[in-house]
C-alpha positions in Angstrom: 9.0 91.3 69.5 11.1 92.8 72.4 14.7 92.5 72.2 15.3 90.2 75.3 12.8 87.9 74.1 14.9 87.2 71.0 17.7 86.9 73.2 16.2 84.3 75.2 15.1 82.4 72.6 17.8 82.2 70.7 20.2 80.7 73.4 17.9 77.8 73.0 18.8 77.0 69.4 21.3 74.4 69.5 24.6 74.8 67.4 26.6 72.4 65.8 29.8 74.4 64.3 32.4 73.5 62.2 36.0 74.0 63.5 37.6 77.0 65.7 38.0 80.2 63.6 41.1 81.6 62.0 42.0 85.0 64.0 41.0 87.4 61.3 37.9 85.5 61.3 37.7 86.5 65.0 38.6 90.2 64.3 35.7 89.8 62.4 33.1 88.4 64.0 34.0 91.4 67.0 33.2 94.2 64.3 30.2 92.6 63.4 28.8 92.4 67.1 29.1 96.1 67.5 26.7 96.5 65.1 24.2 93.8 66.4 21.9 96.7 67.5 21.5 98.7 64.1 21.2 95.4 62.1 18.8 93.9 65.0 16.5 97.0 63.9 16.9 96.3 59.9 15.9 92.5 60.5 12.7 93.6 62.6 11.9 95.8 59.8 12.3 92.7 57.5 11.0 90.4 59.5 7.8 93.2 59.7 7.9 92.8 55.9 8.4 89.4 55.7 5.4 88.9 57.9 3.2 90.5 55.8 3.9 88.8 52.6 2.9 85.8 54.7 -0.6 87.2 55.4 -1.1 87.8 52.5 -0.2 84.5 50.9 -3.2 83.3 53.7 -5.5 85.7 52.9 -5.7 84.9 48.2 -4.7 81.0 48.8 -7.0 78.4 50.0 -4.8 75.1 49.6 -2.6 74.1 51.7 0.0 72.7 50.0 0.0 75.9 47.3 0.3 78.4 50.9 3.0 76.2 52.3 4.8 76.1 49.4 4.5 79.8 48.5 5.7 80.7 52.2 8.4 78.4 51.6 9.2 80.2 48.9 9.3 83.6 50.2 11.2 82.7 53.4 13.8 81.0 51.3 14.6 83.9 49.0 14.3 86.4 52.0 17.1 84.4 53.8 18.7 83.8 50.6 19.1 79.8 51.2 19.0 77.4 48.4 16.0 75.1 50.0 13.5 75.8 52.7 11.0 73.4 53.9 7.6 74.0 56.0 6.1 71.0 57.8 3.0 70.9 59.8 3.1 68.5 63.1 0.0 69.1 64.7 -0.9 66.1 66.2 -4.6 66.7 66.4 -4.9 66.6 62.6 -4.6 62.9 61.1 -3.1 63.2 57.5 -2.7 60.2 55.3 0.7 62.2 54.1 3.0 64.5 55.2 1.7 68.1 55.1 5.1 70.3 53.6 5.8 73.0 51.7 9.3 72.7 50.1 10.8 75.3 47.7 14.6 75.1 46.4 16.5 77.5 44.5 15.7 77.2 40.9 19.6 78.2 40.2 20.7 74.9 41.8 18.1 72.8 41.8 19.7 70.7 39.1 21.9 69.5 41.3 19.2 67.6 42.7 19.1 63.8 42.4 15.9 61.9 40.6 15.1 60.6 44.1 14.1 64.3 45.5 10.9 63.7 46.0 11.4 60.9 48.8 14.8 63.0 49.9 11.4 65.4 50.8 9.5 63.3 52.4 12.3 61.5 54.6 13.1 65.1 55.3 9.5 66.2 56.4 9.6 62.7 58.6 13.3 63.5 59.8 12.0 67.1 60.8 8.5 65.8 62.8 10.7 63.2 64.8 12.3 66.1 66.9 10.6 69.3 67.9 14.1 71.1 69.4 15.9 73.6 67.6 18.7 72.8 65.6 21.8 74.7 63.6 23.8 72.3 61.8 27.0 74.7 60.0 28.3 71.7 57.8 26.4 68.0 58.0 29.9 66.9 56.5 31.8 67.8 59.5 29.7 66.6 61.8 29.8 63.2 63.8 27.7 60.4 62.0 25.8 60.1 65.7 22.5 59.9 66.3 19.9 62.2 64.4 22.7 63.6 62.5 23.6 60.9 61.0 20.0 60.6 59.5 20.7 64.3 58.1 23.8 63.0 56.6 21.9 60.5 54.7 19.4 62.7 53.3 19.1 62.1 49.4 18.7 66.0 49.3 22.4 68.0 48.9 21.5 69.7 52.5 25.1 70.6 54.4 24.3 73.6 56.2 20.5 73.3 58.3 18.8 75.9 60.5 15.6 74.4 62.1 13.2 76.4 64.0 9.9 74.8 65.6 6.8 77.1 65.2 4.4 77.5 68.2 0.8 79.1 69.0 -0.1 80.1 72.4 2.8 77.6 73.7 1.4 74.5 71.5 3.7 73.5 68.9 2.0 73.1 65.3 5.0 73.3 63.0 8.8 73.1 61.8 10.7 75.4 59.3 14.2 73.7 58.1 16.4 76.4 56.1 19.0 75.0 54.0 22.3 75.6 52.0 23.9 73.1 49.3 27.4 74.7 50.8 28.6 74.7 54.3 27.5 78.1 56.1 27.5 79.4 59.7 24.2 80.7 61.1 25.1 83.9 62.8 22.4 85.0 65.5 20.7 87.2 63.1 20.0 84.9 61.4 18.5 82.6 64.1 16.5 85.3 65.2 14.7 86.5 62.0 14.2 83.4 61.4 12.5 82.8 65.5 10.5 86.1 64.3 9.3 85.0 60.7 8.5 81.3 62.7 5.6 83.1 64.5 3.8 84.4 60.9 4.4 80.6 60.1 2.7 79.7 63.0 0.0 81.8 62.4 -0.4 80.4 58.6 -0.1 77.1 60.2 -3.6 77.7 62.3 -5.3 79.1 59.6 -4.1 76.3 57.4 -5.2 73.8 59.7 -8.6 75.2 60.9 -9.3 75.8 57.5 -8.7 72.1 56.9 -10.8 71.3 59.9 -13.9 73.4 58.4 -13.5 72.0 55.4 -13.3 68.2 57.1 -16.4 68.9 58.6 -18.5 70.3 56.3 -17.2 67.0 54.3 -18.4 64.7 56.8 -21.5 66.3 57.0 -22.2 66.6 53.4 -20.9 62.7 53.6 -23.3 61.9 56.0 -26.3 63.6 54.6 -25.5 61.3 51.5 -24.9 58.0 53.5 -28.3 58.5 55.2 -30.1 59.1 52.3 -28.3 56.0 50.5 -29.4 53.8 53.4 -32.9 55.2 53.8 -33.4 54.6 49.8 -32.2 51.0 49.7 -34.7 50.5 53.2 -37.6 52.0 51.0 -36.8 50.1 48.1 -36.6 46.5 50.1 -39.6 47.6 51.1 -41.6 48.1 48.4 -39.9 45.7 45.4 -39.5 42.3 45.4 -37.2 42.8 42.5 -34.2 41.4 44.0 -32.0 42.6 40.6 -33.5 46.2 40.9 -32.5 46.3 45.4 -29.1 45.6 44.6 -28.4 47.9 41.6 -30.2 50.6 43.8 -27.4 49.3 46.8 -24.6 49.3 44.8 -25.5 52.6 42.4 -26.6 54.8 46.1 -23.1 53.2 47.3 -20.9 54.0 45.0 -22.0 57.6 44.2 -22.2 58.2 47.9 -18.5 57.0 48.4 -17.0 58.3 44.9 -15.8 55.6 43.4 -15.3 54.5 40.2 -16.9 51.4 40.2 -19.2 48.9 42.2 -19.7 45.2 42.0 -21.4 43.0 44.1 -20.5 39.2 44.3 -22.0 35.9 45.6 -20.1 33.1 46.8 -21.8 29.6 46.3 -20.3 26.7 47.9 -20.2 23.2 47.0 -20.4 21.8 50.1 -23.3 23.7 52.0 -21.6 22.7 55.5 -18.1 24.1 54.5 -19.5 27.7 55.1 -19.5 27.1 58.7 -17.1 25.4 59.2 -13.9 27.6 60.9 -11.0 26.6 58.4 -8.2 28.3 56.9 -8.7 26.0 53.5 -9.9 27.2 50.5 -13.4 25.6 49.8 -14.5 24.4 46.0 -17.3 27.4 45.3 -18.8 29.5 42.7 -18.3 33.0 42.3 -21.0 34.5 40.5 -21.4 38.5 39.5 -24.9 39.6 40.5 -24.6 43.2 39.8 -22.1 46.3 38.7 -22.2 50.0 38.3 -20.2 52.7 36.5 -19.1 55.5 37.3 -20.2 57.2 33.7 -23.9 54.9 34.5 -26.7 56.2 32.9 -29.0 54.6 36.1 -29.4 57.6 38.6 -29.4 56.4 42.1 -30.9 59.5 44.3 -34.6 58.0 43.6 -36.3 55.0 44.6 -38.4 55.0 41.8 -35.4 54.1 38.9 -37.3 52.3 36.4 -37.2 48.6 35.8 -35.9 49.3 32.4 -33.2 51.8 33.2 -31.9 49.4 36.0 -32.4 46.5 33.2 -30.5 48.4 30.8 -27.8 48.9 32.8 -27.5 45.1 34.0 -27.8 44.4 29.9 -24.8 47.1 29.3 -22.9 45.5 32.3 -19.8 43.4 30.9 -19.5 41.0 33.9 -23.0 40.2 35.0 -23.5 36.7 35.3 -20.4 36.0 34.7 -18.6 33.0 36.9 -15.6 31.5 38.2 -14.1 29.3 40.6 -12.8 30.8 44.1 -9.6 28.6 43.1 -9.1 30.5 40.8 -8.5 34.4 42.1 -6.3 34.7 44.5 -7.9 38.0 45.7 -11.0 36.2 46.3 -9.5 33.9 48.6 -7.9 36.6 50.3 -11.3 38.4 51.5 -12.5 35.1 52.4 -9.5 34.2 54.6 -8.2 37.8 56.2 -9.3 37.8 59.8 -9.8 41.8 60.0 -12.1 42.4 56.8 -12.7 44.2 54.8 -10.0 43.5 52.5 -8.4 46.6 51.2 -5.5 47.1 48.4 -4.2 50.5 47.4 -2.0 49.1 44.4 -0.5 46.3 42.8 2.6 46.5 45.5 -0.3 45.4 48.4 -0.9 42.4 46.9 2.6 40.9 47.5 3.2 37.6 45.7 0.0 37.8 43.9 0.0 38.3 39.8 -2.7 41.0 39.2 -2.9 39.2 35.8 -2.8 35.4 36.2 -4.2 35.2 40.2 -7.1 37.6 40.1 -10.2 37.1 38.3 -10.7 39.3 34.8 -13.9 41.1 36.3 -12.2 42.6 38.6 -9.8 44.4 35.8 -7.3 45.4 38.0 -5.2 47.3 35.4 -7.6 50.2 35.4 -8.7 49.5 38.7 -6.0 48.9 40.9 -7.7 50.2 44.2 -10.0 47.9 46.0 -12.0 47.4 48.7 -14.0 44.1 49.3 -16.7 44.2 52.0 -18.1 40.7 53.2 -21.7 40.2 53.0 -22.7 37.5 56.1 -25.1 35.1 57.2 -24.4 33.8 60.2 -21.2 34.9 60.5 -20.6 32.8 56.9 -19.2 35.0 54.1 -21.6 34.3 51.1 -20.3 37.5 49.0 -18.7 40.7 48.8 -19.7 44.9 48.1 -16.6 45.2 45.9 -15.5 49.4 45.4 -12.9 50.2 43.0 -11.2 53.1 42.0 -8.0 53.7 40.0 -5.5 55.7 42.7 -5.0 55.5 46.3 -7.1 56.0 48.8 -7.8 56.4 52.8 -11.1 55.0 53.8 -12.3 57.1 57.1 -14.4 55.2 59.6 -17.7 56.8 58.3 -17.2 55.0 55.0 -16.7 51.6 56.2 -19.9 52.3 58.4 -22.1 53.1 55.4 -21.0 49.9 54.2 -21.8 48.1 57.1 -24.9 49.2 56.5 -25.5 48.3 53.1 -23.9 45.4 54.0 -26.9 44.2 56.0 -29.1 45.4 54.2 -27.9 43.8 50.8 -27.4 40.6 52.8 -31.0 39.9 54.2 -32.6 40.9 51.1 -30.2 38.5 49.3 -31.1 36.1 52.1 -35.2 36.9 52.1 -35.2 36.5 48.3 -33.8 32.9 48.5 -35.6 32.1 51.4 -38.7 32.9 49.3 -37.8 30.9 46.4 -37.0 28.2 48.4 -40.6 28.4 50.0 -42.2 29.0 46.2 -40.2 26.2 45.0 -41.6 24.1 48.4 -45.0 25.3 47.3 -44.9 24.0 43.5 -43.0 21.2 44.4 -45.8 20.2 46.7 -48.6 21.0 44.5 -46.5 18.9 41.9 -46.9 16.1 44.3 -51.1 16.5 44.7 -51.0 16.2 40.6 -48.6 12.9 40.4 -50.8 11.5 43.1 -53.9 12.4 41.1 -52.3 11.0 38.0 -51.2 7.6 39.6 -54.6 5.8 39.4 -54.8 7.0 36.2 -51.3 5.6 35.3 -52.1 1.6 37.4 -53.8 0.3 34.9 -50.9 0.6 32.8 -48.3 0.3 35.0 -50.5 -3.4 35.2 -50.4 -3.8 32.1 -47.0 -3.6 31.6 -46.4 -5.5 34.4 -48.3 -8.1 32.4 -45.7 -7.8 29.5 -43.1 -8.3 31.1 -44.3 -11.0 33.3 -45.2 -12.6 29.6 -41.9 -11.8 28.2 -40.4 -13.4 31.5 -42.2 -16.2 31.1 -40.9 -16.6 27.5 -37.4 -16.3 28.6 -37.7 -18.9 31.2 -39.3 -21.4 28.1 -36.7 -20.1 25.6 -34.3 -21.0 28.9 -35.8 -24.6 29.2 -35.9 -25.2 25.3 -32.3 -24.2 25.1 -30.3 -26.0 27.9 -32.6 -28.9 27.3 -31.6 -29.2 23.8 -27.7 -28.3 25.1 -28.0 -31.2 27.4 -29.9 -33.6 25.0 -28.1 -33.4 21.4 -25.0 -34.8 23.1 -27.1 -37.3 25.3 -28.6 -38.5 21.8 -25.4 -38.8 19.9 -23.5 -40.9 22.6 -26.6 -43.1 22.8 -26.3 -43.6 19.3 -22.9 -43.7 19.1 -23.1 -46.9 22.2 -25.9 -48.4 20.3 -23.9 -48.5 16.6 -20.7 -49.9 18.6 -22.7 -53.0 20.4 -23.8 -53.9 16.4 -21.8 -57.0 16.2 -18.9 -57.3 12.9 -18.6 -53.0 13.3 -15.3 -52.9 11.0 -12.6 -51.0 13.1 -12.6 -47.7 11.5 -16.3 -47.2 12.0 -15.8 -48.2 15.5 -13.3 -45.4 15.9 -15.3 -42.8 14.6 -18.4 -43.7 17.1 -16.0 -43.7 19.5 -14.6 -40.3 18.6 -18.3 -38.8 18.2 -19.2 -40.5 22.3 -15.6 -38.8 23.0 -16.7 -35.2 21.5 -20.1 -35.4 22.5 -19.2 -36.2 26.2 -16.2 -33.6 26.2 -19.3 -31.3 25.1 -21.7 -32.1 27.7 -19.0 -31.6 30.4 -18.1 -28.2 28.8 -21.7 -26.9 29.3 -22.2 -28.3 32.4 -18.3 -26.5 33.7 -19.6 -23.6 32.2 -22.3 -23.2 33.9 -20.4 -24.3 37.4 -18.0 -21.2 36.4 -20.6 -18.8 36.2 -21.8 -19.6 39.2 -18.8 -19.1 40.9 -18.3 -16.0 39.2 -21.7 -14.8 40.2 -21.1 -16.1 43.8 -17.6 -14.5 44.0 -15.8 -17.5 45.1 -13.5 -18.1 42.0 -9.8 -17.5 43.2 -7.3 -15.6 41.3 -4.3 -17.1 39.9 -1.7 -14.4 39.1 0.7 -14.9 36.7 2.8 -12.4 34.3 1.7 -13.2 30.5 3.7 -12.0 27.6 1.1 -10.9 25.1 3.1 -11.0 21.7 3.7 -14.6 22.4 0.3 -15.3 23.5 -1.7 -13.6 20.6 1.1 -15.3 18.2 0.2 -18.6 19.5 -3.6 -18.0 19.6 -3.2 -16.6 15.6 -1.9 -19.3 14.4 -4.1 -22.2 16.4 -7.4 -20.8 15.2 -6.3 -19.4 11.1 -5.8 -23.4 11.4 -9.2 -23.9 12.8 -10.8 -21.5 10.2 -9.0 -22.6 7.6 -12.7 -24.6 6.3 -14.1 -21.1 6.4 -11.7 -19.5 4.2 -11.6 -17.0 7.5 -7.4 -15.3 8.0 -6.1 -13.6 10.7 -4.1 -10.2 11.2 -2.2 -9.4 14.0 -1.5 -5.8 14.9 1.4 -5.5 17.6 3.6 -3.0 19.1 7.1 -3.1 18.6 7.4 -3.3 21.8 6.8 -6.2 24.0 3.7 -6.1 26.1 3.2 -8.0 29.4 -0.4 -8.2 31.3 -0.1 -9.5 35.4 -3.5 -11.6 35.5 -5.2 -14.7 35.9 -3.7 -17.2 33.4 -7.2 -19.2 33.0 -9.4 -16.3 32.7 -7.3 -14.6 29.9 -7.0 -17.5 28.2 -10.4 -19.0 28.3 -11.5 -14.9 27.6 -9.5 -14.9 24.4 -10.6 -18.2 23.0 -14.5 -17.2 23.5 -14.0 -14.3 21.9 -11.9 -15.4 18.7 -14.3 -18.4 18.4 -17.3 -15.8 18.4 -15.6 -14.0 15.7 -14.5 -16.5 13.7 -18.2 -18.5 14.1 -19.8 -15.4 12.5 -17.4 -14.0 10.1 -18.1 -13.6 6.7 -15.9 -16.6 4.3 -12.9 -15.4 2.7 -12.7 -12.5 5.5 -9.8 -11.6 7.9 -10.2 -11.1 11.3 -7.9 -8.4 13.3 -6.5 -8.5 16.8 -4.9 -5.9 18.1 -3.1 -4.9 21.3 -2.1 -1.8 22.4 -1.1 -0.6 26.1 -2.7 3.2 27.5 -0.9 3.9 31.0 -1.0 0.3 32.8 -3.8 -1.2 31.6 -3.4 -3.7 27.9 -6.0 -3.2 25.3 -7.4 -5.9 23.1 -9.5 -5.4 20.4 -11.0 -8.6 17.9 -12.8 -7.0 14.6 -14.5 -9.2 12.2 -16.8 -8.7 9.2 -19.9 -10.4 9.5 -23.7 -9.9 10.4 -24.4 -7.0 12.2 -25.6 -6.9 15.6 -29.2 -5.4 15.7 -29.3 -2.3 18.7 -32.3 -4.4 20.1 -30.1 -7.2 20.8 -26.8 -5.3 21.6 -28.4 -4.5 25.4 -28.3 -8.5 26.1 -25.4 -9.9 23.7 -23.3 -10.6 27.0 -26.7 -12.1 29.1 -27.1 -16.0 29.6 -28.7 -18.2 26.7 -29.7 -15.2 24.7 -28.4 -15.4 21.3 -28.7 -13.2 18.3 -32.1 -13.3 15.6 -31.7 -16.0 12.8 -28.8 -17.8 14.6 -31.0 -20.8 14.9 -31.8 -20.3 11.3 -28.7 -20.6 10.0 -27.4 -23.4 12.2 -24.6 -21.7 13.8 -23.6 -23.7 17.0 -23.8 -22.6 20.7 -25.1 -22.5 23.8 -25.6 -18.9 24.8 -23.1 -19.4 27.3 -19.7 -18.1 25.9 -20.2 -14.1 26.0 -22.5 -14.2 29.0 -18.9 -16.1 31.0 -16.5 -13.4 28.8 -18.3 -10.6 30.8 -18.2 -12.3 33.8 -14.2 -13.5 33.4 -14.0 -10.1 32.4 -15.6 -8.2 35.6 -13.2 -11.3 37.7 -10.8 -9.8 36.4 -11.4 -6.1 37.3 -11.4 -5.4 33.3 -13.9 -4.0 30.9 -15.0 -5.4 27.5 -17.5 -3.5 24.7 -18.6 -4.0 21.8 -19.6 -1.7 18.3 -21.5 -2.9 15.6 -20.5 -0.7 12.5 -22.6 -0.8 9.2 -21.0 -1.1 6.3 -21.8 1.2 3.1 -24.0 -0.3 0.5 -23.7 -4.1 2.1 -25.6 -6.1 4.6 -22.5 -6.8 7.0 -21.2 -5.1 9.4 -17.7 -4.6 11.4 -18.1 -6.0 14.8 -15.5 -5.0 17.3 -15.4 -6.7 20.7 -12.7 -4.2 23.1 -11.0 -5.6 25.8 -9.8 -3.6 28.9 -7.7 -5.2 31.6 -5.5 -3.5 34.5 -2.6 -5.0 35.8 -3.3 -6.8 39.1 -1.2 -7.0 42.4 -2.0 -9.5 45.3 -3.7 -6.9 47.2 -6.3 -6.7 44.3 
């Protein structure tokens, strides 16, 4: 270029110096400027040469980060730097990373930290943030102010910098930073090969970047073709199959092969609560998260034809490892996530996007997010509710344009109304047979009266004989005493009655009335009971003591019977808040019952035990065992076991029918267990008591 051009450019550069010079160095720098015109002509003859070893890196390299880095190269060993870096800053071309080309002396490049490679890129950032020209003789020297002080702090062993910007028909499109490891002052032969060789650059740097642009476009074209025919294949085939399973492997195969990925999922999300999915809330609903479909990228199951066979798309849902398979939405926190984010989709480059989130105990297995640490989750809708996701993963980085996320808009629709059609069509089909089921139970009911009648009839019978097994029994309850203190009156009006006899018939009238008043109580307590009117007492009631004191009364009452006791206690002393008269009268019902039907020379066991608040009684004894037809009504009124009549065991059918209801008074629980025992006719009968400790606001 002509020589006052240089000139004027070069007055531009801006110079940052290191100290005034020594006078020798002056003497110098005067015989050095009377040469400026022969050495002027030498570095236009270089800068010639150099120009055309540019070219010709253009014209046998295609890449752009090989040509940048191969000009870097040569510029750097034709200035004889240590490092030279070429960055691209034209702002019409959207890069997800700095475009550079950096080369550094191979003779010092182990001088180098570990960190070069971001020392690089703050450098290619440091070199797009100002476009002016700069000559930096010794970044040691120099101020820490303003952008200097960001050369200073460089991770790269930079202290001498020439920068000058490249420009094509007065647009700029680039920046060229040489570099020394050792202070060096850039003499203006310097600065102006270096302006000459910046317009080869800029040249490289147009072809680079139209080149780039071709090749964007014939991408997005190709893309395009491939999005288009994904969409109009998955339109054809929800046309023409009903075969929900064999639309969405067709949706997710066309997807994922038209986007490149590595693999494709799609999910469903099924709520608990059907209301909660439109409802606007930031809270985490209780749902299902159910696989439906998946694809590989090594897949067998070719996606460019509609007419994949059922049994291709079956075997690969039979190959897939995570079809069908569930879990809750509790329990990945990635899920939750894509539900919740307000700009979907949800995407995550690596491990580091996910924040606080453990790629390994928060996100669900299916996902396997150590080989596939790249994902994308696009929500399928329904009326603006999220009932799944189009899930793409991939194992590296990577920027989705605004094509792909439109292709899966699209499939996105069209996944969700087919999702949507197919239940809406099993919900009619299941309308349908659950209709027609109706027209057969209503043909099948007058069929089925005549025995409904008839059992009607049984049960009214059965009814009947429970109301005369009712009358018999309270009528004989009422009478036996009735009889016996008639007799007893009748003995004591005999005139001459010696006074022990008259004792006894008094003490038989005394028993038999205490009896009759017993039933009749009893049967005023149930009622109560029933009617929810009996009040509640609360007292606190040490067990040990009590059970001690229960023990020994009744091993004296059994002692005719040959029946023991044993107590099984805790070490520790147990204490029940409850009503006094209810436990009590509980208890004594329940050790007379065992002791009325255990075997002679038999022990019977009571045991207490405490689980959280509540105390746990248990009263085993061996005796006759309790039939399973009569262990659904052992605790109902006046019903009494088969053959107790028989053998003349005394009762009323009154005591376990007021345990249970003492029992429910007192918010408790009581069961019992009949256990056979090997080769023998008895059985162990276990009666389990539950009570909770009560407070006055129970």
């Amino acid at each position: 270029m002509p020589a006052k051009n240089v000139g004027a450019l070069s007055s531009k550069v801006q110079t940052i110096k290191e100290p005034s010079l020594a006078p020798t160095d002056c003497l110098n720098r005067i015989e050095s400027l009377q040469t400026h015109p022969i050495r002027l002509m030498q570095h236009q003859e270089e800068s010639l040469a150099l120009g055309q070893q540019i070219n010709h890196i253009i014209l046998n390299s295609s890449d752009a980060k090989s040509v940048l880095q191969q000009i870097a190269q040569v510029l750097g060993e034709a200035f004889a730097v240590d490092s030279c870096a070429i960055v691209i800053t034209n702002e019409e071309k959207q890069q997800s990373q700095e475009q550079i080309g950096y080369w550094s002396n191979e003779d010092i490049v182990q001088v180098v930290p570990p960190q070069q490679k971001s020392g690089v890129e703050a450098l290619a950032s440091l070199l797009k943030a100002d476009f002016e020209p700069l000559a930096i003789d010794d970044v040691q020297a120099t101020a820490r102010t303003g952008n200097l002080r960001q050369w200073q702090e460089l991770s790269l062993p930079l202290r001498a910098v020439l920068k000058i910007p490249t420009y094509f028909q007065g647009r700029q499109n680039g920046v060229i930073a040489l570099g020394r490891f050792q202070r060096h002052h850039w003499s203006d032969s310097e600065r102006e090969s270096a302006q000459i060789a910046a317009e080869s650059v800029a040249i490289a740097i147009l072809q680079i970047v139209q080149t780039q642009t071709i090749a964007s476009l014939e991408r997005y074209v190709d893309n395009s073709t491939q999005y288009q025919n994904a969409i109009d294949r998955l339109i054809m085939a929800s046309r023409t199959s009903s075969d929900l399973n064999h639309i969405l492997q067709l949706a997710i195969s066309g997807t994922s092969q038209a986007l490149q990925v590595e693999r494709g999922l799609i999910i469903t999300i099924k709520y608990t609560d059907p209301v909660f999915r439109h409802r606007p809330t930031q809270t985490i609903p209780k749902a299902k998260v159910t696989v439906i479909s998946e694809w590989f990228g090594n897949s067998q199951l070719d996606a460019s034809t509609v007419e994949a066979s059922d049994s291709a798309i079956a075997a690969n849902i039979n190959n897939s490892s995570v079809v069908n398979q569930s879990f809750w939405l509790a329990e990945c926190s990635l899920c939750q996530q894509a539900l919740t984010t307000s700009h979907p989709p949800l995407i995550v480059n690596s491990v580091a996007e996910l924040g606080e989130i453990d790629p390994q105990t928060d996100v669900a297995s299916i996902f396997d997010f150590a080989n596939f640490p790249n994902v994308l989750m696009f929500p399928l809708e329904s009326q603006n509710a999220i009932f799944g996701f189009i899930v793409l993963q991939q194992n590296h980085a990577r920027l989705w344009q605004s094509e792909d996320l439109s292709l899966l808009e699209l499939v996105s629709a069209q996944v969700s109304t087919s999702i949507i059609q197919n239940q809406t069509l099993r919900q009619v089909q299941s309308l349908v047979e659950e209709r027609t089921a109706q027209l057969q139970r209503s043909l099948d009911v007058q069929s089925k009266l005549f025995e409904k009648t008839r059992q009607q009839i049984d049960q009214l019978r059965q009814l009947n004989q429970l109301k005369d097994e009712f009358i018999n029994t309270i009528s004989h309850e009422l009478r036996t005493p009735l009889t016996s203190m008639n007799l007893a009156i009748r003995m004591l009006r005999q005139p001459g009655i010696p006074a022990e006899r008259q004792a006894k018939y008094l003490d038989i009238l005394e028993e038999q009335c205490t009896q009759e008043i017993n039933l009749i109580n009893d049967l005023l307590t149930l009622q109560k009971l029933e009617s929810h009117q009996a009040p509640l007492n609360l007292q606190t009631i040490p067990i040990n003591t009590k059970l001690n004191e229960l023990a020994q009364m009744f091993v004296e009452q059994w002692s005719e019977k040959e029946v023991g006791m044993v107590l099984d206690l805790p070490e520790n002393l147990l204490s029940l808040q409850t009503d006094s008269d209810s436990f009590d009268r509980i208890l004594h019902e329940l050790l007379t019952n065992a002791g009325k039907y255990a075997n002679p020379d038999t022990d019977a066991i009571l045991k207490a035990s405490q689980q959280g608040s509540q105390i746990i009684l248990s009263i085993t004894n061996i005796g006759p065992a309790i039939p399973p037809e009569d262990a659904s009504y052992i605790f109902d009124k006046f019903r009494r076991g088969q053959g107790v009549t028989d053998q003349a065991i005394k009762g009323t059918g009154l005591g376990l029918a007021l345990v249970k209801s003492l029992v429910q008074h007192l918010n408790g629980t009581i069961e019992v267990v009949s256990t056979p025992i090997e080769n023998s006719s008895s059985a162990q009968v276990c009666f389990t008591l539950t009570l909770p400790q009560l407070s006055a606001s129970n």
